[in-house]
C-alpha positions in Angstrom: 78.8 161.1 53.0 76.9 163.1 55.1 79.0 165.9 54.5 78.7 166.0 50.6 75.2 168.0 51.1 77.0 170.4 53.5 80.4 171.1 51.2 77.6 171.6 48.0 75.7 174.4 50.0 78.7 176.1 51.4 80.5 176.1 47.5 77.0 177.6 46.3 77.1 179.9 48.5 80.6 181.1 48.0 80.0 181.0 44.6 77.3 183.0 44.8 79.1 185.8 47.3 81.6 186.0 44.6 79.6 186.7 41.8 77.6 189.5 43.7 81.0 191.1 44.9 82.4 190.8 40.9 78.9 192.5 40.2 79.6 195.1 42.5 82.7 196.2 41.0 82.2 196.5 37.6 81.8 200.3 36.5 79.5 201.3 33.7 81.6 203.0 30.7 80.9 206.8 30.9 79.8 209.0 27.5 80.5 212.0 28.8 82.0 214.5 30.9 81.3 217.9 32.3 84.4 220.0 33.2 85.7 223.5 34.7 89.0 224.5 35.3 88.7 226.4 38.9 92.7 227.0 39.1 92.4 229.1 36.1 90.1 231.4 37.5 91.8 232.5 40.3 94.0 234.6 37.1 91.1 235.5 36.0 90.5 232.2 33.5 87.4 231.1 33.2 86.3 227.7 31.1 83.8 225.0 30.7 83.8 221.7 28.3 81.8 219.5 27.8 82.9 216.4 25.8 81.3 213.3 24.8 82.4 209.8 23.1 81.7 209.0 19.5 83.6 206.1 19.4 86.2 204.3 21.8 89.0 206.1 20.3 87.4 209.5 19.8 85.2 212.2 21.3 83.7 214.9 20.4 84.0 218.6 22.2 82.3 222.1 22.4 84.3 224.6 25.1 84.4 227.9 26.3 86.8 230.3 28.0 86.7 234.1 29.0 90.3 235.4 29.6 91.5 238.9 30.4 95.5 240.4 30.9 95.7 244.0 32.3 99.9 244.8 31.7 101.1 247.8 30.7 98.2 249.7 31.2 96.7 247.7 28.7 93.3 245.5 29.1 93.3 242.5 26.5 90.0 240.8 27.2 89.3 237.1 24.8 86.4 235.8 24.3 86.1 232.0 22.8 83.8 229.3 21.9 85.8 226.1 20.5 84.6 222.7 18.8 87.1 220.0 19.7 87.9 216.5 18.7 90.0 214.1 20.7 91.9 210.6 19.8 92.5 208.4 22.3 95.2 205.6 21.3 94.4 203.2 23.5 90.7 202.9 23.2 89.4 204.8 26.8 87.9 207.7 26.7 88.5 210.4 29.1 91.3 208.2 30.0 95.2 208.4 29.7 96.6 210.1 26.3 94.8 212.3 23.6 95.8 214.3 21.4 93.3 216.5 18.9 92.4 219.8 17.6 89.8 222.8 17.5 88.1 225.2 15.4 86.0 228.0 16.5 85.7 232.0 16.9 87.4 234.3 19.3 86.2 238.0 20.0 89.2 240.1 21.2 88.8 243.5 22.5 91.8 245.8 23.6 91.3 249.2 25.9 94.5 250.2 26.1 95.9 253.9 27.8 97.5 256.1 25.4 98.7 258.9 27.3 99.5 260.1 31.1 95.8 261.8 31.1 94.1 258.4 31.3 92.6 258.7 27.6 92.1 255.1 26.2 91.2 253.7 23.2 89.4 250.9 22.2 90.1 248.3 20.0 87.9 245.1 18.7 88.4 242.2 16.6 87.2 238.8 15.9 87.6 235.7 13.8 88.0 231.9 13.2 90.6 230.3 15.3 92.2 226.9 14.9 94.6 225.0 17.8 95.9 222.0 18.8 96.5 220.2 22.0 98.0 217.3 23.9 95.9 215.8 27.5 96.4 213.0 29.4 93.3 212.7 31.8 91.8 210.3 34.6 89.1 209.0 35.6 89.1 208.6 39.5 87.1 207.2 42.3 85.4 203.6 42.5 82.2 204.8 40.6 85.2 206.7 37.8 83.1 209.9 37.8 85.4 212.1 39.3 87.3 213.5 36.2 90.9 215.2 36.5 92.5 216.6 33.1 95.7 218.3 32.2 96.8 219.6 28.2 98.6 221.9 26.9 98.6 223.3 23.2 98.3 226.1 20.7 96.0 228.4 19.3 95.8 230.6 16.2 92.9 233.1 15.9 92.6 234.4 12.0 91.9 238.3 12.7 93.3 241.0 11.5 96.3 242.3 13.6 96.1 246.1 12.9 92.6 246.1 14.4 93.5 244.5 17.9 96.6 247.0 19.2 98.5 244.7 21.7 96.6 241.2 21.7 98.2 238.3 20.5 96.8 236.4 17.9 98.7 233.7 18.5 99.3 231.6 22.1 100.2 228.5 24.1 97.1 227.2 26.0 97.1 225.2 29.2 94.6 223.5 31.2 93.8 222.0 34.4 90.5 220.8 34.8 88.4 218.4 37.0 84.5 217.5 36.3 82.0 215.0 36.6 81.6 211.8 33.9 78.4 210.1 33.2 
C-alpha cells in the first residue's frame, strides 16, 4: 500500500513525458513555399515560384524563368512570367503527386548571324502562353520546410512564328527545384 502513492506519481509523470514528446513532434501544416531551381542555372536557367495552398487539394502559383540557347550562331533568349494551379490527389500540399496547368506571357527575342561578316538581325515577339505539367515534390526535414520538387511538362506560347526566326514556340519543360515552406 505504500507503494500505490509512488506507482501514481511515476505513471503521471510518464504520462506527462509522453505528451510533451507527442507535442514535440507534431509539425505545423505549411501555406506556402518559396522555390529556385539552382541546377538550372548552371545552363543558363534561371527561375523562381512561389506557390501557396487554397485548399488541401489545390494551390495556387505565380513563376518566373529567364532562359537563353546560343546554337548555330543563333541567340534565342525567353522571357516568362506564369500563373499556375496545382491538384494534389491525396490531400497534401507540396507533397507527393500534382498535376496542373499555367497561363501567362512570354517575350522571345532572337539575334541571330546571317552571314560570315558577323551582321545579325534581330528578331522579337511575344504573347499568351498556356502549358501543363506533372510534379511529385517533398517536404523534408523534421520541421518539413526544406522543399525538394521535380515536374516535367509542356508549354505553348501563342505568337506569331514569322516574327521570331528560329525560337520555338512550342517546348517540354523540366524542373528541379528546392525551397523553403512556411
Amino acid at each position: 500500500m505504500r507503494l500505490a502513492p509512488l506507482v501514481a506519481v511515476a505513471a503521471t509523470l510518464s504520462l506527462a513525458l509522453a505528451a510533451t514528446a507527442g507535442a514535440q513532434s507534431v509539425v505545423t501544416p505549411k501555406t506556402s513555399v518559396l522555390s529556385i531551381q539552382p541546377l538550372s542555372a548552371v545552363f543558363g536557367v534561371y527561375a523562381v515560384e512561389y506557390e501557396h495552398a487554397l485548399a488541401p487539394t489545390v494551390t495556387f502559383g505565380i513563376g518566373g524563368s529567364y532562359w537563353s540557347d546560343d546554337t548555330d550562331g543563333s541567340e534565342v533568349k525567353y522571357s516568362s512570367g506564369d500563373i499556375k494551379l496545382r491538384y494534389y490527389p491525396e490531400a497534401h500540399p507540396f507533397q507527393g503527386f500534382s498535376f496542373g496547368g499555367q497561363v501567362g506571357y512570354t517575350s522571345i527575342s532572337d539575334n541571330e548571324t546571317t552571314d560570315t561578316f558577323g551582321s545579325s538581325s534581330k528578331s522579337t515577339a511575344h504573347g499568351p502562353t498556356i502549358g501543363v505539367a506533372l510534379d511529385y515534390n517533398w517536404l523534408l526535414g523534421a520541421s518539413k520546410t526544406f522543399y525538394v520538387g521535380l515536374g516535367v511538362g509542356a508549354k505553348k506560347i501563342f505568337a506569331n512564328a514569322d516574327d521570331i526566326g528560329t525560337a520555338n514556340l512550342a517546348y517540354p519543360t523540366a524542373r528541379i527545384s528546392i525551397g523553403f515552406a512556411f
